[in-house]
N, C-alpha and C positions, 0 to 999 in steps of 0.2 A: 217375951219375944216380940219386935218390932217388926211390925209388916212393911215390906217394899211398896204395897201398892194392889192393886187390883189386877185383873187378869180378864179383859173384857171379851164377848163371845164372838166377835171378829177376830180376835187373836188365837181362840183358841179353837175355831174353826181353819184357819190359816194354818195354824201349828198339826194342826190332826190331815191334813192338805197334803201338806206336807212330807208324814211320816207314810201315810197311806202311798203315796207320787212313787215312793221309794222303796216300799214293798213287791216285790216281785208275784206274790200268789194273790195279790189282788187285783193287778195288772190281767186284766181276762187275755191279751192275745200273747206274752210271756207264758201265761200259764198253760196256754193252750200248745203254743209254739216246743216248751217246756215234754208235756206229754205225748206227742206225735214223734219228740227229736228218739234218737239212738241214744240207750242206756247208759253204753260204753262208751261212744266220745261222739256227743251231742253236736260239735263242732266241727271239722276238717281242719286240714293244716295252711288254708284257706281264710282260715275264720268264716264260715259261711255254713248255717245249718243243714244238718246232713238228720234226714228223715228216718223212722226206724224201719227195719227192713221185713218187717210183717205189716205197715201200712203199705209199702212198698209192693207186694205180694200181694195183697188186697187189690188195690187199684190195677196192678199189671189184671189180675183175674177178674175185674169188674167191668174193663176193657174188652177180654175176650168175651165175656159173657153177651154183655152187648153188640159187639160184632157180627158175632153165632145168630144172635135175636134179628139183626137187620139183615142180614144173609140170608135167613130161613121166612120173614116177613117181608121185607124189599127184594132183594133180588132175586128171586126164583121164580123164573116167569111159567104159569102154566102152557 
């Protein structure tokens, strides 16, 4: 068998670059973007990410909670 040649470790750091650039789960803010989106259609008809609707809930309730907190802390004057 005849070898082509060598395979130097700028190439094969370039090539590994590369494949990683293009993976999507090692991309941290896809992956992240990925798990927050809606199960059922990640997307809108839009094309524009559509959140899931138990973070959704979350944040609406983290909202009031804090409100309730500044309400009962700030504005209640004795």
């Amino acid at each position: 068998m005849k070898a082509h040649g060598y395979v130097s470790a700028e190439e094969v750091r370039q090539a590994l670059r590369q494949i990683y650039r293009n993976d999507s789960e090692t991309n941290l803010q896809n992956a992240l973007a990925q798990s927050l989106a809606d199960e059922f259609k990640p997307v809108n008809e839009k094309g524009r990410w559509k959140p899931s609707p138990l973070l959704v809930l979350i944040f609406v309730l983290l909202c009031a909670l804090t409100g309730v907190f500044l309400y009962f802390s700030i504005g209640v004057a004795p």
